[in-house]
N, C-alpha and C positions, 0 to 999 in steps of 0.2 A: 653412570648407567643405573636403572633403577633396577632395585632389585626385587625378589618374590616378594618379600616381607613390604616394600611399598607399594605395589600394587596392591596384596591382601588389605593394606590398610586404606587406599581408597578405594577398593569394591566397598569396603564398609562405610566407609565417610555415604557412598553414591547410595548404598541401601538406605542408610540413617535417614537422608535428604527423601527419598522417595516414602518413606513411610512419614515423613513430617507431611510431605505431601497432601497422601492421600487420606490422613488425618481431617488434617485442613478441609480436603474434599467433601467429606464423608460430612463433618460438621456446615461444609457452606450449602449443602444440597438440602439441609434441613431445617435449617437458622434463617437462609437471606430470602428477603425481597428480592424479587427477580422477571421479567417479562421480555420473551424471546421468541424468533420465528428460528426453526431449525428442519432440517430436511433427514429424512431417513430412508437409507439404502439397502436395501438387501434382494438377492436372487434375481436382479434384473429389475426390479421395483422402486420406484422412486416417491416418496412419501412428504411433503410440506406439512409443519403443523407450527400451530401457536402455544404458546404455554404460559401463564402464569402462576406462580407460587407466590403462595403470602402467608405471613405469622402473624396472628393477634392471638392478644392474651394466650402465649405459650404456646398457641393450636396452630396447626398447620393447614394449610389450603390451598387446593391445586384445581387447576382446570387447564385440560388440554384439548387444544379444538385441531381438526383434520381440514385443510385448506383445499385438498384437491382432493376426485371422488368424491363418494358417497359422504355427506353435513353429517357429521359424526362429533360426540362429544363427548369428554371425558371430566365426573366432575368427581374430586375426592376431597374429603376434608375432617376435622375433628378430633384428627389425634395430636397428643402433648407430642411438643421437640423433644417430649428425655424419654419417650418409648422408644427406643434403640433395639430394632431385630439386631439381632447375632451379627448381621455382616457387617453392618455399623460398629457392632462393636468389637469386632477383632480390627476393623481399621483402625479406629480408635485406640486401639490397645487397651481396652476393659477386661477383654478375655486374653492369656497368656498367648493368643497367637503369635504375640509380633516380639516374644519374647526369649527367640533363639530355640526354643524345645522341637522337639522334631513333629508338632503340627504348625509350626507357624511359616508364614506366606515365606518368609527368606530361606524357608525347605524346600521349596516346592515352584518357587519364582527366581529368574534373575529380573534386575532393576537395571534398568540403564536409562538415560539419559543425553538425548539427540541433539543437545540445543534449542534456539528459541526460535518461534512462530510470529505469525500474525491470524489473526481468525477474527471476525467480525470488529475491524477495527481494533483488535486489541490485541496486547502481547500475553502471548503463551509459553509454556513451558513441555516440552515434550517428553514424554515420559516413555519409554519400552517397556512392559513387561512377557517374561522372556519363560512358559513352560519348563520344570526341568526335567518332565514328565511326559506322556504321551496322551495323560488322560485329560487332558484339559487344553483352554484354547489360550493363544496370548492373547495381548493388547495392545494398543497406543492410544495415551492420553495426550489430551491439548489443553493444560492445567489453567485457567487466565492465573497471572500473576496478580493483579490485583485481588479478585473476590475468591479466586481457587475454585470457582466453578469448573467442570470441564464442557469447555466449548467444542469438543470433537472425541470422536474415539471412534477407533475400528476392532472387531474380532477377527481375531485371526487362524488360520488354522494352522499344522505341521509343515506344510508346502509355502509357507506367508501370503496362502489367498486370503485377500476381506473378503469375510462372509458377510459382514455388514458394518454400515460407517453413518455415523450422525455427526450433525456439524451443523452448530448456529452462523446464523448469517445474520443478526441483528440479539443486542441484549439490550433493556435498559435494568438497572438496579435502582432505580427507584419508579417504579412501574405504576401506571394509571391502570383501573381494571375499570373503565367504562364499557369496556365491552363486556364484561362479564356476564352482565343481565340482560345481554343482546341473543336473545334466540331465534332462530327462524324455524317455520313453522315446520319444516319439511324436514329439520336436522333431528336425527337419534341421539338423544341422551343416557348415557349410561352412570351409574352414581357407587361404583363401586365401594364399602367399608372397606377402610384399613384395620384390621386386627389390631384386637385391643392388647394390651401388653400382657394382660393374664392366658388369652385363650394361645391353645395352643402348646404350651408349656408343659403340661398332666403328661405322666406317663398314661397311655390308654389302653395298655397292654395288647394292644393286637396279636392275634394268634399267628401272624407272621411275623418272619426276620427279616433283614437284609444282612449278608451272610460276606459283604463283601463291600467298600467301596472306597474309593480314593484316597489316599491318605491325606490327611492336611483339611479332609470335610469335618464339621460335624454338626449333630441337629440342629435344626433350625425351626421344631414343630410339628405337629403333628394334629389331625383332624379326621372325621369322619364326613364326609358330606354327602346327602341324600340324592340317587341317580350315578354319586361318583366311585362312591368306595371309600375306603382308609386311603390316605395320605401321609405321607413321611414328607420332611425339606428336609434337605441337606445344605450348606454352604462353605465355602474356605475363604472366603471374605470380597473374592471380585468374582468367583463362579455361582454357579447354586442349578438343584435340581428337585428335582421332585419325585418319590414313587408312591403311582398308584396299587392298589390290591381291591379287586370284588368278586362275589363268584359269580361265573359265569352265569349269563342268561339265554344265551345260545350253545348248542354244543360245540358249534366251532364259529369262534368271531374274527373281529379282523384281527391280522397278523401283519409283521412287517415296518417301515418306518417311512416317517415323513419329515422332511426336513426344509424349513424356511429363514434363512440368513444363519445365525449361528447356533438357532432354538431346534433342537433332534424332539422329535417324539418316539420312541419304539414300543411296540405293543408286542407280546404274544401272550399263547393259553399255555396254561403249566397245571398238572394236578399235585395239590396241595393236601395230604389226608386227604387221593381218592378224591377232591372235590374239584374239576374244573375251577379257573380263576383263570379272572383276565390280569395280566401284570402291565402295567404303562410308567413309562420313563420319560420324563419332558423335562427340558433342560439345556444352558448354554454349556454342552459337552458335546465330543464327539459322540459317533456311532457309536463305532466300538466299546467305551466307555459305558453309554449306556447300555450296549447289549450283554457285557458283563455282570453288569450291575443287575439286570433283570434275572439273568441266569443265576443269581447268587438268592435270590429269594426264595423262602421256605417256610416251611411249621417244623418247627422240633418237633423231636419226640417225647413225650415225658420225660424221659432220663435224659432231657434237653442236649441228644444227641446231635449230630447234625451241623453245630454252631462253628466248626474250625475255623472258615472262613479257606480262600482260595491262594 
């Protein structure tokens, strides 16, 4: 009969195995050559897209085309493979997340492990991850064994609905980009910058806090952007969110939330030192989550009262 003491020893064997994992992951999403058709599901909506990723000389390069609807295009490119945000690197194990302390992912996650798949021709590896929490959503990964891509994933919420689920249905890794320089005339391009690895990083002292949020987050950056307000990221290495702060331009704007597959927005007005502010929360978390998180927002006081947290 097995006893506690062997099961405690293979939850850890199954966590060890899941963070080699999604190491792996983390590294093959940034590193390989790759061209794929994959479908994206959320709230009733059904999504086909193309994708190809490439590295030359160290640089990374993506282009992601919309198959159905509106000729939509996505092109990004030019940052080094060893610019690593935060999430990358607590996957990775750069940053002490994955290293037993009580912010890392085996705090705040279980790992399990379903057995193996089939997903565009290929074999997979199924991965669970299992909220220990309320303030976050789980997951399931479809790992390919060979390149550790993931060829599938769904978010989940407390009830185990998908909120939303992607899943390739063709990869090749050693990919032709003749299409690349194929445009049509009528299609929208958009050319999004990836953040360079310095911006971001500065403390920029904003005269707000966040006063309160998940354990197992932390920064991921910070910005000002014109029309938007200050920006804070947060991430705990497979979630991430984002809060806004501006002062108000109305005296009463919108209020309330909107939510599309696993991504929450919530918005309300809060006075901050007497000054209207709109607060906005976006991110794959629940409501709830974020409507705490908004309520936790503040300006100290000089005698930087205020800061307990909840």
């Amino acid at each position: 009969m097995l006893t506690a003491g062997h099961h405690a020893l293979a939850a850890d064997a199954e966590t060890e195995e899941a963070f080699r994992l999604l190491q792996n992951m983390s590294k093959a999403l940034r590193e390989t050559d790759y061209r794929g058709l994959f479908t994206y599901e959320y709230g009733g909506a059904l999504k086909t897209m193309r994708i190809t990723h490439q590295v030359a000389d160290g640089m990374e390069y993506e282009y992601l085309e919309y198959l159905n609807g509106p000729p939509i295009r996505v092109e990004r490119g030019g940052i080094s493979v060893d610019c690593l945000p935060p999430a990358d690197q607590v996957l990775r194990g750069m940053i002490p997340a994955l290293n037993g302390n009580s912010h890392g992912l085996n705090q705040h996650y279980y790992f399990r492990f379903r057995g193996d798949d089939r997903i565009a021709e290929r074999h997979v590896s199924v991965m669970q991850i299992i909220p220990r929490d309320p303030y976050r959503y789980g997951y399931t990964l479809f790992i390919d064994k060979q390149t550790f891509l993931p060829l599938g994933s769904m978010v989940l919420n407390a009830s185990n609905r998908v909120l939303e689920r992607l899943q390739f249905s063709s990869l090749e890794v050693v990919p032709t980009d003749d299409w690349i320089e194929v445009v049509e005339s009528n299609t929208r391009v958009s050319r999004p910058q990836w953040p360079s690895c310095a911006s971001g990083r500065e403390d920029r002292n904003f005269a707000w806090q966040v006063s309160w949020i998940p354990s197992g987050f932390m920064p991921a950056g910070e910005s000002t952007i014109e029309g938007v307000g200050d920006v804070r990221l947060f991430t705990d290495g497979l979630s991430a969110f984002s809060v806004f702060v501006r002062p108000s331009v109305k005296a009463i704007s919108a209020q309330g939330k909107a939510q599309r597959g696993a991504t929450v927005a919530y918005m309300k007005q809060e006075e901050l030192n007497s000054v209207p502010h709109t607060i906005t929360i976006v991110g794959e978390i629940p409501a709830r989550t974020a409507q705490r998180i908004a309520a936790s927002v503040l300006i100290p006081e000089p005698d930087g009262s205020g800061l307990d947290g909840q």
